[in-house]
C-alpha positions as CSV (number, residue, x, y, z in Angstrom):
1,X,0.0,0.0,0.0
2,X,1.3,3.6,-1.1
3,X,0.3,6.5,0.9
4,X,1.1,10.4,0.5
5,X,-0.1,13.8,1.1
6,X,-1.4,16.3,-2.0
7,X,-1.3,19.8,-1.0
8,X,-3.4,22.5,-3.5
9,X,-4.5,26.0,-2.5
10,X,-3.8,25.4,0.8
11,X,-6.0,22.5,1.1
12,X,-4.4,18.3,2.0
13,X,-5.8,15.2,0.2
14,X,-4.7,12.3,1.6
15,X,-4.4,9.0,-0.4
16,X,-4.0,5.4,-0.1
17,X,-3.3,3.2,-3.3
18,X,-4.2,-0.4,-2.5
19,X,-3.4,-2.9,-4.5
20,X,-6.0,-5.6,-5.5
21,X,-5.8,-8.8,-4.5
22,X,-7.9,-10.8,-7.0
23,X,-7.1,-8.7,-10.0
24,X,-4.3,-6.5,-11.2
25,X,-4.7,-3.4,-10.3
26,X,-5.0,-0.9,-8.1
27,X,-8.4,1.2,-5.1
28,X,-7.3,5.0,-4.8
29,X,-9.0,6.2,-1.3
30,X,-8.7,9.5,-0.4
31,X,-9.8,12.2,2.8
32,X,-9.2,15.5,3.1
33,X,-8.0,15.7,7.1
34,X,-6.9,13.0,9.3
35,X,-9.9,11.3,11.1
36,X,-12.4,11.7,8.0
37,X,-13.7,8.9,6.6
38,X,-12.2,7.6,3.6
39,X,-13.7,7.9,0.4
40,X,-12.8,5.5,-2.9
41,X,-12.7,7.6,-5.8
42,X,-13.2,5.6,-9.2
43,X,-16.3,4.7,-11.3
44,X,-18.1,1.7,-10.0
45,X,-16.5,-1.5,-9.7
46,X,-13.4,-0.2,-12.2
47,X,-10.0,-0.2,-11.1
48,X,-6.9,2.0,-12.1
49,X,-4.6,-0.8,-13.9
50,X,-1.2,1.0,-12.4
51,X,-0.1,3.2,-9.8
52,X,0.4,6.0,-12.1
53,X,-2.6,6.2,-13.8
54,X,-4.2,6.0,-10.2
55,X,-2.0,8.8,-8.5
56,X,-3.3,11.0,-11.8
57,X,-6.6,10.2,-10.7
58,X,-6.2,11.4,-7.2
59,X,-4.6,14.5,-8.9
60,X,-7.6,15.0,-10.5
61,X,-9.9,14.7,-7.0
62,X,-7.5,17.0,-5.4
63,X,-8.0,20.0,-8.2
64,X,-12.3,18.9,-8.1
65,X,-11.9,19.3,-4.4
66,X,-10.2,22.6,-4.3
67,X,-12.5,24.1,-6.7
68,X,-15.4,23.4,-4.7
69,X,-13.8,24.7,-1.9
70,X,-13.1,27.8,-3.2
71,X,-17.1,28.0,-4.3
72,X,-18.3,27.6,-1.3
């Protein structure tokens, strides 16, 4: 498991990248603070197929995040 800190506009998105056990592949998890419940970001069942096309999806939740952050 491969966990890390995003910092954007002066907002944190942790992650988690587990791997699967019966496929190849790999969840991406994220929370925005520490004691927040964890939320799996992905379509469905569907899985990112390696850890770099998952970390570019957390990228991508980090930047939807802080936009809506700074909407609100």
């Amino acid at each position: 498991m491969r966990t890390g800190v995003i910092r954007l506009n002066g907002h944190q998105l942790e992650y988690e990248l587990r791997p699967l056990a019966a496929q190849q592949g790999y969840e991406a998890w994220v929370r925005t603070a520490p004691g927040r419940e964890w939320t799996r970001i992905g379509v469905g069942d569907s899985a990112f197929v390696t850890e770099d096309a998952a970390l570019k999806g957390i990228k991508f939740a980090a930047v939807e995040i802080s936009a809506r952050r700074l909407q609100a």
